[in-house]
mmCIF file of the N, C-alpha and C atoms, coordinates in Angstrom:
data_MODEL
# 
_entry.id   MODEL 
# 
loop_
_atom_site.group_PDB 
_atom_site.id 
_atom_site.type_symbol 
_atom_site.label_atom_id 
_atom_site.label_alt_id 
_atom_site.label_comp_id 
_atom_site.label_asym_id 
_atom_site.label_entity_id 
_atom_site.label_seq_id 
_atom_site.pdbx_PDB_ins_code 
_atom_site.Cartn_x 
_atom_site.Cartn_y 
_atom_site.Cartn_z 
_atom_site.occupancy 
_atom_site.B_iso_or_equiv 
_atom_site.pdbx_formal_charge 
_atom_site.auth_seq_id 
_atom_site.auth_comp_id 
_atom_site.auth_asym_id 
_atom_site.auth_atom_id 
_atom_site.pdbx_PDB_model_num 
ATOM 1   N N  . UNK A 1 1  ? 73.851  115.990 114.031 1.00 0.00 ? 1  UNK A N  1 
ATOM 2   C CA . UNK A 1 1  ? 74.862  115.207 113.357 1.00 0.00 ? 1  UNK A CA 1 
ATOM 3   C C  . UNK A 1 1  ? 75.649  116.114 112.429 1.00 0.00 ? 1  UNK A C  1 
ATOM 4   N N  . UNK A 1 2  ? 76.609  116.145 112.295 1.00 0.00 ? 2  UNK A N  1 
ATOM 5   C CA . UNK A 1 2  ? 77.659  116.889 111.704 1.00 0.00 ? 2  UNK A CA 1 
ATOM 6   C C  . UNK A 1 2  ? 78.324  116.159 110.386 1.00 0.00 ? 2  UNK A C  1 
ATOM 7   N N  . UNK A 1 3  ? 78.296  116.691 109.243 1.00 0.00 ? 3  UNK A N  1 
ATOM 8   C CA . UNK A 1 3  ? 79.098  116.153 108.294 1.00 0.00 ? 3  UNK A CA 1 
ATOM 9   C C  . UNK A 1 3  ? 80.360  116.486 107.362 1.00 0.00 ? 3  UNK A C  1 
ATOM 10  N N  . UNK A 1 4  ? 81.369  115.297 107.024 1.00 0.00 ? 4  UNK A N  1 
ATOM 11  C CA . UNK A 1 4  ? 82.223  115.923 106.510 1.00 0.00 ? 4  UNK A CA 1 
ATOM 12  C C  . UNK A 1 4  ? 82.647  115.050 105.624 1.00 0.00 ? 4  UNK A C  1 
ATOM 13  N N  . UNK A 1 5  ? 82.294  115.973 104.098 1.00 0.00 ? 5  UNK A N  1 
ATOM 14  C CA . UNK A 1 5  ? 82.863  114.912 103.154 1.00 0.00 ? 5  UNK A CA 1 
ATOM 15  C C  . UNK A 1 5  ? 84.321  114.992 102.827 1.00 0.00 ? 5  UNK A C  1 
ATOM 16  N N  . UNK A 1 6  ? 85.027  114.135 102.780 1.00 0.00 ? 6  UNK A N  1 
ATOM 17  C CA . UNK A 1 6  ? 85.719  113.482 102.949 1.00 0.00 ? 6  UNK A CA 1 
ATOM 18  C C  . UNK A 1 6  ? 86.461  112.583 101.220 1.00 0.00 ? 6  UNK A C  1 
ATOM 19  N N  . UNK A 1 7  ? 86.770  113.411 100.217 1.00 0.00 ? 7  UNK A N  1 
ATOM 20  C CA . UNK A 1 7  ? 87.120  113.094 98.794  1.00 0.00 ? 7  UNK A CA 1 
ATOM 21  C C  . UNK A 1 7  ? 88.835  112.672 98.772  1.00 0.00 ? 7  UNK A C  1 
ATOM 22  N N  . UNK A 1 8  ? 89.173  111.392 98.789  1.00 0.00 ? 8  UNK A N  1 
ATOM 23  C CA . UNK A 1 8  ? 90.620  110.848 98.021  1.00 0.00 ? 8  UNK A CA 1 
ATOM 24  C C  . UNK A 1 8  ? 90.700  110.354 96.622  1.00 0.00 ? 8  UNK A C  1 
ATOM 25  N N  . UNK A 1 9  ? 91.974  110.535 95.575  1.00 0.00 ? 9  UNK A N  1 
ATOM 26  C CA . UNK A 1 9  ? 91.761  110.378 95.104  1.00 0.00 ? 9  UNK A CA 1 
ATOM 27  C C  . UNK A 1 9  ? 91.797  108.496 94.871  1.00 0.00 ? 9  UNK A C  1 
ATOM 28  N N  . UNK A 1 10 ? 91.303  107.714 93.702  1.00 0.00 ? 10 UNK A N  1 
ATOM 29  C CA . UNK A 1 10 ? 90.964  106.264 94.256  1.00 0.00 ? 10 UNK A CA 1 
ATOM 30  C C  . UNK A 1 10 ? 92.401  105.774 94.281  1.00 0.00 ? 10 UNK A C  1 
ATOM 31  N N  . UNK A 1 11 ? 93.720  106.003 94.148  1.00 0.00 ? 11 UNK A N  1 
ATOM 32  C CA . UNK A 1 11 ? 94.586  105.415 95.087  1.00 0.00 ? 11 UNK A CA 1 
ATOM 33  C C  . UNK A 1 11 ? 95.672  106.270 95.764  1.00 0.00 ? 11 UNK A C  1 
ATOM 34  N N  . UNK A 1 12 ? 95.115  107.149 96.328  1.00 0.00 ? 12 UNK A N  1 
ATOM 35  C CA . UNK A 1 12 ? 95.468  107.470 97.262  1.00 0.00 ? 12 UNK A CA 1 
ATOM 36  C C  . UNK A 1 12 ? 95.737  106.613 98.408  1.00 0.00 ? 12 UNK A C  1 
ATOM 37  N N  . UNK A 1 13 ? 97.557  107.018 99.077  1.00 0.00 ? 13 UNK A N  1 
ATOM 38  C CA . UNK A 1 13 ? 98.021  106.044 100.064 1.00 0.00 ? 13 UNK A CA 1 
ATOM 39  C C  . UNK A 1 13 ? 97.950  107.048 101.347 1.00 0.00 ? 13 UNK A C  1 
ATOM 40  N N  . UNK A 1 14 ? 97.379  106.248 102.189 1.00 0.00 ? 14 UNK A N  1 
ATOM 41  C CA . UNK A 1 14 ? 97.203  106.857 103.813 1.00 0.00 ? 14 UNK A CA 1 
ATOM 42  C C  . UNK A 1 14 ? 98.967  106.382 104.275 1.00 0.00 ? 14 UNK A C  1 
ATOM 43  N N  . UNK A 1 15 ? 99.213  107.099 105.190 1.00 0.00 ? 15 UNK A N  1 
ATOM 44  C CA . UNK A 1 15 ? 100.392 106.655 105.888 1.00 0.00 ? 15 UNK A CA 1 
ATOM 45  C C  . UNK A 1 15 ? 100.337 106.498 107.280 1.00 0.00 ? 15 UNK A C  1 
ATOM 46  N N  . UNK A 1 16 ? 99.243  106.591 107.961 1.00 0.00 ? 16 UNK A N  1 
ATOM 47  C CA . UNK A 1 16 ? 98.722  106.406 109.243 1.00 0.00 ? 16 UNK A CA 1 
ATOM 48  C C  . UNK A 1 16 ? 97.547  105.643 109.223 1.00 0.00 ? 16 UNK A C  1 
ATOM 49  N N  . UNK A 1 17 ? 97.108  104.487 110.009 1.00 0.00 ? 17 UNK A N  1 
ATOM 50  C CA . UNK A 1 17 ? 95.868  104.250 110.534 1.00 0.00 ? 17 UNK A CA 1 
ATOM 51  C C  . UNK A 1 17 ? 94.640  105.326 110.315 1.00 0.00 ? 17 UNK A C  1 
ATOM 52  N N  . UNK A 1 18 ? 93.977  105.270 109.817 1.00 0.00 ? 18 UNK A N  1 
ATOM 53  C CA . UNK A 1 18 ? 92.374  106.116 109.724 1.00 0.00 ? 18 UNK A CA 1 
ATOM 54  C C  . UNK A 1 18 ? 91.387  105.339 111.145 1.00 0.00 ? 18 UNK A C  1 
ATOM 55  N N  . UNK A 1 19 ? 91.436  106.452 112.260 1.00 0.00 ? 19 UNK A N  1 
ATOM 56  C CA . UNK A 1 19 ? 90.203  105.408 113.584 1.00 0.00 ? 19 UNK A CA 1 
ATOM 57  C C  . UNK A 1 19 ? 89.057  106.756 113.551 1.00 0.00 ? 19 UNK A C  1 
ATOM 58  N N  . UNK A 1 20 ? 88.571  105.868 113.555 1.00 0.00 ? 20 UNK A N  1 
ATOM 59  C CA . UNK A 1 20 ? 86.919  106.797 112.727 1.00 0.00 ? 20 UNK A CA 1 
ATOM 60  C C  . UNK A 1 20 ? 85.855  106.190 114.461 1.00 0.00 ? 20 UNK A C  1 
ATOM 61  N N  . UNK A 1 21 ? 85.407  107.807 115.389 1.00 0.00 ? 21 UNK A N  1 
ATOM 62  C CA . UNK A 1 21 ? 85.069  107.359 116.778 1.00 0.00 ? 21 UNK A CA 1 
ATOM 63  C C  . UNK A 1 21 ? 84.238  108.408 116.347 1.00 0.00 ? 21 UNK A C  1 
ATOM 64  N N  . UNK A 1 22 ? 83.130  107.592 116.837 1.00 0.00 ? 22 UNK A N  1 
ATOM 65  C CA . UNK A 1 22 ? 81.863  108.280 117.708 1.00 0.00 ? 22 UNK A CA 1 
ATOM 66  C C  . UNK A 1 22 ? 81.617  109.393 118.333 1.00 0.00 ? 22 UNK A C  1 
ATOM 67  N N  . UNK A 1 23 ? 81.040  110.339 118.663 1.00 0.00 ? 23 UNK A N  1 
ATOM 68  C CA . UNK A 1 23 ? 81.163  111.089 120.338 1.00 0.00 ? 23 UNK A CA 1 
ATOM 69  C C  . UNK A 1 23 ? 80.194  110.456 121.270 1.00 0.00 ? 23 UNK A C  1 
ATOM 70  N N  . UNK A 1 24 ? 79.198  109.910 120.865 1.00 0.00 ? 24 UNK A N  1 
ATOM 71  C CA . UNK A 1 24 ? 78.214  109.081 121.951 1.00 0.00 ? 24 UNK A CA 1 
ATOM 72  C C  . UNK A 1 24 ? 78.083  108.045 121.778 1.00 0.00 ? 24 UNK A C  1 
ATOM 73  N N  . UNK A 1 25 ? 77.419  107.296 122.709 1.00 0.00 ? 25 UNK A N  1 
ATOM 74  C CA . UNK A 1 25 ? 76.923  105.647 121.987 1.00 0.00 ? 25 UNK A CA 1 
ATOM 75  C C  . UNK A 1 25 ? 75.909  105.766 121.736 1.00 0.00 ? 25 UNK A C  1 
ATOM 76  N N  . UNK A 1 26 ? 75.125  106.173 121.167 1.00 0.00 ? 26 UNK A N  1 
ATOM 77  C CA . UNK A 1 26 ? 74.350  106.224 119.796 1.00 0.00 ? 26 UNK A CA 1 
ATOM 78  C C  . UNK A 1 26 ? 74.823  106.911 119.055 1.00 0.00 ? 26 UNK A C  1 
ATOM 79  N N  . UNK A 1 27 ? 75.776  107.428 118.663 1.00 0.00 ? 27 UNK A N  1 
ATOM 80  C CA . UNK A 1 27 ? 76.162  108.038 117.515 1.00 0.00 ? 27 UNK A CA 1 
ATOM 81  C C  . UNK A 1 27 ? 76.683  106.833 116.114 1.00 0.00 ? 27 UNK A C  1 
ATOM 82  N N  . UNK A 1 28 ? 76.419  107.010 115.449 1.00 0.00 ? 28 UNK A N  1 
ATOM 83  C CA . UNK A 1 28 ? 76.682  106.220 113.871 1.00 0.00 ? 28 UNK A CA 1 
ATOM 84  C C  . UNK A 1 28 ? 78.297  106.957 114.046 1.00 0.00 ? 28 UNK A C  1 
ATOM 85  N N  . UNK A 1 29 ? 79.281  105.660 114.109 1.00 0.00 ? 29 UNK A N  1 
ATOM 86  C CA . UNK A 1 29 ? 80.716  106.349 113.599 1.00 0.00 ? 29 UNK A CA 1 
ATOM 87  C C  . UNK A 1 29 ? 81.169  106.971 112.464 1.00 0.00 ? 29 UNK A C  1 
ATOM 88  N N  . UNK A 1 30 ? 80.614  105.917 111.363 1.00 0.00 ? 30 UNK A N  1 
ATOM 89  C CA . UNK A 1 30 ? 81.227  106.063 109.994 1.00 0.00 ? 30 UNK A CA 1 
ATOM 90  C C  . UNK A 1 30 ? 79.942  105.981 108.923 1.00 0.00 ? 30 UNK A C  1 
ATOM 91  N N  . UNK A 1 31 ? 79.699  106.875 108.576 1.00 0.00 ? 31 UNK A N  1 
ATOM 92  C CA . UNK A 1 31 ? 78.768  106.532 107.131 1.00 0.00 ? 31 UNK A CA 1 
ATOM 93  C C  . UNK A 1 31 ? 79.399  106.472 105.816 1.00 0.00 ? 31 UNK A C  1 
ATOM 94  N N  . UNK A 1 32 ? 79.069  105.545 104.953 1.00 0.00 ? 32 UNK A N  1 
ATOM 95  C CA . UNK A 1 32 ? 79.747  105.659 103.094 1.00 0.00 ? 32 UNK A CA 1 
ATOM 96  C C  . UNK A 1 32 ? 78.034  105.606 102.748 1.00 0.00 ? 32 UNK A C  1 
ATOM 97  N N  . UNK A 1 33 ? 78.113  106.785 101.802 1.00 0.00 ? 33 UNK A N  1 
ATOM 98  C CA . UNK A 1 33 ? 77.302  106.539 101.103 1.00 0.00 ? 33 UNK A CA 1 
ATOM 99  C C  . UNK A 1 33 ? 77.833  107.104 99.599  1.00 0.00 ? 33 UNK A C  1 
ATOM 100 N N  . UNK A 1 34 ? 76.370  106.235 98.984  1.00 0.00 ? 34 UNK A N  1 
ATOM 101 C CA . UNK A 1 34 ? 76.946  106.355 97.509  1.00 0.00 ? 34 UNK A CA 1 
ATOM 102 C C  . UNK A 1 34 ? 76.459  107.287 96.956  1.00 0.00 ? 34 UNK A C  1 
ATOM 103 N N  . UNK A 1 35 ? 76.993  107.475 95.794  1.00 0.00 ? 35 UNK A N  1 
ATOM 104 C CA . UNK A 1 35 ? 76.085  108.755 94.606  1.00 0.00 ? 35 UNK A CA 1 
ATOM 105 C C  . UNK A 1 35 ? 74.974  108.220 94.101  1.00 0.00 ? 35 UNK A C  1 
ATOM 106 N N  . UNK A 1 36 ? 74.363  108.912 93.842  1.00 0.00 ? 36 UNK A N  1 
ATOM 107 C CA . UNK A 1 36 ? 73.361  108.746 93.041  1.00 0.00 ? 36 UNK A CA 1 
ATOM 108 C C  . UNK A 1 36 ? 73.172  107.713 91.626  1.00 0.00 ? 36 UNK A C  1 
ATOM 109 N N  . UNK A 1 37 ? 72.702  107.211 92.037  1.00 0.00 ? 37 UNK A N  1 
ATOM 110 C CA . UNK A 1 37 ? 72.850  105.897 90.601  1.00 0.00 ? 37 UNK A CA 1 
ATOM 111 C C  . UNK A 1 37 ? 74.141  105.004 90.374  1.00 0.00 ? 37 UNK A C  1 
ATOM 112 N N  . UNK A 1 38 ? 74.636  105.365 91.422  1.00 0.00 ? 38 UNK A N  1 
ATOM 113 C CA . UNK A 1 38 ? 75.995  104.334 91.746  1.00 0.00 ? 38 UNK A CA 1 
ATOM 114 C C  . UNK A 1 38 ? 75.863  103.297 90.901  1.00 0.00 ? 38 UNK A C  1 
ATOM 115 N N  . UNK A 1 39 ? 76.730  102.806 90.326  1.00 0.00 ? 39 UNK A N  1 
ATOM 116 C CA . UNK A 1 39 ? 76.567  101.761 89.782  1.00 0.00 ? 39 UNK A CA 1 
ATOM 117 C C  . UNK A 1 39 ? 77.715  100.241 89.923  1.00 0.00 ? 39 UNK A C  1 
ATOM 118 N N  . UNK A 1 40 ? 79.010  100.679 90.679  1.00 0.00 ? 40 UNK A N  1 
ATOM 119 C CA . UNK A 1 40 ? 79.802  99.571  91.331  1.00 0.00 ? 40 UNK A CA 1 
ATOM 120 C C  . UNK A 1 40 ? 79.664  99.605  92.526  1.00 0.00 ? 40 UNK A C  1 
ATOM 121 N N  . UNK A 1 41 ? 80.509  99.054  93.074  1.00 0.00 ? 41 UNK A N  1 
ATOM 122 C CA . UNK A 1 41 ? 80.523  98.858  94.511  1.00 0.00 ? 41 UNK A CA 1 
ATOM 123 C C  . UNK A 1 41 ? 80.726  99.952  95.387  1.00 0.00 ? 41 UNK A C  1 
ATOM 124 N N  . UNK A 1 42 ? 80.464  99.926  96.019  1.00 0.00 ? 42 UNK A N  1 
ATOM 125 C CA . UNK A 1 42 ? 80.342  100.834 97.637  1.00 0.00 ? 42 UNK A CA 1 
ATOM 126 C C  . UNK A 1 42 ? 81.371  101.050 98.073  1.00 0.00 ? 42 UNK A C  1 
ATOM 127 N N  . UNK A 1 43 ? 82.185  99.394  98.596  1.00 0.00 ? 43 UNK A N  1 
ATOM 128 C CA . UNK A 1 43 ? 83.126  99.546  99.375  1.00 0.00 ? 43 UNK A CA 1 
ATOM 129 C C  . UNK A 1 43 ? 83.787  98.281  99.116  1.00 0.00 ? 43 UNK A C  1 
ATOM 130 N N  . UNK A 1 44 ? 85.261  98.263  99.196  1.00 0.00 ? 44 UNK A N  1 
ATOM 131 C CA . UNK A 1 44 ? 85.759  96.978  99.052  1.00 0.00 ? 44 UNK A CA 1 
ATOM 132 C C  . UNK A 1 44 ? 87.025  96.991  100.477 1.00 0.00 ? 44 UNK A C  1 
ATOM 133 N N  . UNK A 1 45 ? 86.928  95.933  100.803 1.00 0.00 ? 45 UNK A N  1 
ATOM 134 C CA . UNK A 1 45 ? 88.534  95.377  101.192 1.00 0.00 ? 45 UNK A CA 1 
ATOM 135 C C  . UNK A 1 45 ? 88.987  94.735  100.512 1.00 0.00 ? 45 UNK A C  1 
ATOM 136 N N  . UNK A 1 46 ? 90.606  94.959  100.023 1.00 0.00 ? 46 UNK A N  1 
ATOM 137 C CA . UNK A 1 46 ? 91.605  94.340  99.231  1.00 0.00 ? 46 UNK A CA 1 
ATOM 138 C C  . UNK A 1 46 ? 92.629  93.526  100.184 1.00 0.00 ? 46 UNK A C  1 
ATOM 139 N N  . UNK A 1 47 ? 93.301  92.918  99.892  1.00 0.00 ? 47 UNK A N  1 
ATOM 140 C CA . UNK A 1 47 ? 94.407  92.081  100.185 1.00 0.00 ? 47 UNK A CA 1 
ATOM 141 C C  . UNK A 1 47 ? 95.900  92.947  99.596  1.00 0.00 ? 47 UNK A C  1 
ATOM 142 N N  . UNK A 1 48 ? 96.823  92.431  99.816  1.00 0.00 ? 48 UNK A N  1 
ATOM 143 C CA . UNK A 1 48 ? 97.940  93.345  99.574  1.00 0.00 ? 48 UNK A CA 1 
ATOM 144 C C  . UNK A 1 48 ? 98.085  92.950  97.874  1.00 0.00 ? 48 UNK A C  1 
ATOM 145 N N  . UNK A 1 49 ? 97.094  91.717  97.360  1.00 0.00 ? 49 UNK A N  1 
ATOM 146 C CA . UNK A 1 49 ? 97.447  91.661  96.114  1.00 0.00 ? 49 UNK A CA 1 
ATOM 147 C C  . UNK A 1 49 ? 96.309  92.204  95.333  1.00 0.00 ? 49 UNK A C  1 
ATOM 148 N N  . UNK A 1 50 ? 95.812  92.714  95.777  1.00 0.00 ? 50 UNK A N  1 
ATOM 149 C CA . UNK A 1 50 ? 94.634  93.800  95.488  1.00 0.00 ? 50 UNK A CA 1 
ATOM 150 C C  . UNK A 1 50 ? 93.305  92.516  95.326  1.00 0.00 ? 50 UNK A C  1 
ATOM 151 N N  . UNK A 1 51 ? 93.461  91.301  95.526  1.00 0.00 ? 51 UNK A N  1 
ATOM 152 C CA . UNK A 1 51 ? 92.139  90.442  95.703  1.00 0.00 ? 51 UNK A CA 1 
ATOM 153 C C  . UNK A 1 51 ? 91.040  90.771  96.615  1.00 0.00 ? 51 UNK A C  1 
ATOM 154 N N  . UNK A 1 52 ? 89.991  91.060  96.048  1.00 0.00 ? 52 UNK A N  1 
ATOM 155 C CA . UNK A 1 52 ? 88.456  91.194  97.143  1.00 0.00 ? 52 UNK A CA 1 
ATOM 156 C C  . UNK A 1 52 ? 88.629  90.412  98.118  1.00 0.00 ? 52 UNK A C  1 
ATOM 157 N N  . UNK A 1 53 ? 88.569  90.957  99.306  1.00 0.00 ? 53 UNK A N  1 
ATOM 158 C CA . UNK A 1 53 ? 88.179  89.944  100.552 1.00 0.00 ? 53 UNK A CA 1 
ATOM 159 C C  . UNK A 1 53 ? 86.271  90.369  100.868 1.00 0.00 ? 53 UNK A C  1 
ATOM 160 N N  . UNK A 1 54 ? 86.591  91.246  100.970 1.00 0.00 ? 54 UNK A N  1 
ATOM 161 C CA . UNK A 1 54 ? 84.912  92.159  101.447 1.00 0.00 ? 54 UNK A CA 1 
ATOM 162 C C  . UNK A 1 54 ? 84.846  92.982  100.443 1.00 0.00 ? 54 UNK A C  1 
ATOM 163 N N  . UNK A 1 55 ? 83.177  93.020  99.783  1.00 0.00 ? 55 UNK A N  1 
ATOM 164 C CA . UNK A 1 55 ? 82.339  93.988  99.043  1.00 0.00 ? 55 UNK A CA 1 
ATOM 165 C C  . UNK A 1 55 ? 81.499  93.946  99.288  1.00 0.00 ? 55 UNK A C  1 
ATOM 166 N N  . UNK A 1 56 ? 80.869  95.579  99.302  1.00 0.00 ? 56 UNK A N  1 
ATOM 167 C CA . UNK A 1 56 ? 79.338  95.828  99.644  1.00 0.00 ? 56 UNK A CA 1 
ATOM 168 C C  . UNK A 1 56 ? 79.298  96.446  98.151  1.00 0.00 ? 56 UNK A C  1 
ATOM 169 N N  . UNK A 1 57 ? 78.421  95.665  97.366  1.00 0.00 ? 57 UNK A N  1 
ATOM 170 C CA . UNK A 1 57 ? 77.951  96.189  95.937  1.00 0.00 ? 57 UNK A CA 1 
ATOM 171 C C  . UNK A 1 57 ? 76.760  97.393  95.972  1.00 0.00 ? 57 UNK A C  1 
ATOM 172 N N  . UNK A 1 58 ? 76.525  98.121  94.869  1.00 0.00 ? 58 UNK A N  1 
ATOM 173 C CA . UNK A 1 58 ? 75.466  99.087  94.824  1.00 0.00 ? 58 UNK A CA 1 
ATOM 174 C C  . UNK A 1 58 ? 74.199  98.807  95.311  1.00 0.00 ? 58 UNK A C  1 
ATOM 175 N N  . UNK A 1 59 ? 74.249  97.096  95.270  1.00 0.00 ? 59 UNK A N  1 
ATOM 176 C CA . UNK A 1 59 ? 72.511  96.664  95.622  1.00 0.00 ? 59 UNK A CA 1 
ATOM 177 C C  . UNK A 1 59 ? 72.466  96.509  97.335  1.00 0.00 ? 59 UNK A C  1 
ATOM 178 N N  . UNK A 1 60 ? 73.606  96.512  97.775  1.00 0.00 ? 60 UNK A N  1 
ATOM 179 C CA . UNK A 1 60 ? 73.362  96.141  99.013  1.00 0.00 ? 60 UNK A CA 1 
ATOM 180 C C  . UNK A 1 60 ? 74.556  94.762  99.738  1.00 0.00 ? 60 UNK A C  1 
ATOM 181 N N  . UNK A 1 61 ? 74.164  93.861  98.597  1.00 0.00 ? 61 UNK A N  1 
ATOM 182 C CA . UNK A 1 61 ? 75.132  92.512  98.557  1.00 0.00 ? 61 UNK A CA 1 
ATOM 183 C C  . UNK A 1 61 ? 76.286  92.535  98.872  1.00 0.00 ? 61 UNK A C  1 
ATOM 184 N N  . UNK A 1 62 ? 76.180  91.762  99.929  1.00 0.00 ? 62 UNK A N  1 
ATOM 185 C CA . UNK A 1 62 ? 77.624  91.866  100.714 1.00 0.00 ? 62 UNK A CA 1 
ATOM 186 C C  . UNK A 1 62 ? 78.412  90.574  100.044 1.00 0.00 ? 62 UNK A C  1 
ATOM 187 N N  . UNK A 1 63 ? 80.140  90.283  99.970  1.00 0.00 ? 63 UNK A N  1 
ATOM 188 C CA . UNK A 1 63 ? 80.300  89.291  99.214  1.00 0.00 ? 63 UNK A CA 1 
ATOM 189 C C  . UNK A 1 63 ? 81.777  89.356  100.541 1.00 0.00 ? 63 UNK A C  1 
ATOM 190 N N  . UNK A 1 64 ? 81.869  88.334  101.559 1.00 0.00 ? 64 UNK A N  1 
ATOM 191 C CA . UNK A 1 64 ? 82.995  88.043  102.344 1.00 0.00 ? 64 UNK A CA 1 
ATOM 192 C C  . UNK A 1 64 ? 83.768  86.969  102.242 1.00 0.00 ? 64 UNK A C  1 
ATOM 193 N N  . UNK A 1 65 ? 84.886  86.838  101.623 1.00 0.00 ? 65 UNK A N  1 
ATOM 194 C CA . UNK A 1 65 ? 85.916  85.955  101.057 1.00 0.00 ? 65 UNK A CA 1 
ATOM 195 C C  . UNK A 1 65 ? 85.207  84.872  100.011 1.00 0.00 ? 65 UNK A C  1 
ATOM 196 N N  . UNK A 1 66 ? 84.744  85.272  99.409  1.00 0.00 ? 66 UNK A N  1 
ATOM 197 C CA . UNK A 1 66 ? 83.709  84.446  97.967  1.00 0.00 ? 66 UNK A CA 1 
ATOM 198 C C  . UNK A 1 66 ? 82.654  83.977  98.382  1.00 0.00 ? 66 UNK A C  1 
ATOM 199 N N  . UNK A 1 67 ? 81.828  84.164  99.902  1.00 0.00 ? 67 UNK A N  1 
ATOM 200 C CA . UNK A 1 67 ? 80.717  83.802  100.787 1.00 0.00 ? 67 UNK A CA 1 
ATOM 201 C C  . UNK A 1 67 ? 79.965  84.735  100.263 1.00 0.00 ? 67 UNK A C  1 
ATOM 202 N N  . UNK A 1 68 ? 78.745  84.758  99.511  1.00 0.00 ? 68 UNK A N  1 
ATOM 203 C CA . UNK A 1 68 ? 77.713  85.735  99.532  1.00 0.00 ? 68 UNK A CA 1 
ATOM 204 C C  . UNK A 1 68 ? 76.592  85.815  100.893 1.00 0.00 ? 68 UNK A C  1 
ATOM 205 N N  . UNK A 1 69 ? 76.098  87.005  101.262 1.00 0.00 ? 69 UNK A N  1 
ATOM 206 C CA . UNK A 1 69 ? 74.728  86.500  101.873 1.00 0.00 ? 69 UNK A CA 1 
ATOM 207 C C  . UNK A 1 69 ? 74.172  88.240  102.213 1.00 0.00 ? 69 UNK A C  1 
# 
C-alpha cells in the first residue's frame, strides 16, 4: 500500500472534481485519518451555505442530515 499525504489549507478551493480510484478490488480507495488526539470532526459535508449535511466526529459518530446513528 502506498501513501500520500495529502495537506490543504482548510479553505482551500479545488477547481476540478477530486475521483479518488483504487488499483484493485480490494484495495481501500480513500483513507482520512485523524491526528492524534483529534479532537473535532474528521470529516464534514457542507451545503453551499456551509450547513452540515454529513459528519464523522472524532468518536466515530456519524451525524446524516440531523439523523444520528
Amino acid at each position: 500500500m502506498s501513501t500520500f499525504n495529502w495537506f490543504l489549507p482548510p479553505t482551500y478551493k479545488l477547481s476540478q472534481p477530486q475521483i479518488f480510484e483504487s488499483g484493485s478490488a480490494s484495495a481501500v480507495a480513500l483513507t482520512v485519518k485523524g491526528a492524534s488526539g483529534q479532537s473535532v470532526d474528521i470529516f464534514r459535508v457542507q451545503d453551499s451555505a456551509g450547513t452540515n449535511v454529513l459528519r464523522l466526529d472524532n468518536s466515530g459518530n456519524l451525524t446524516i442530515a440531523g439523523t444520528s446513528s
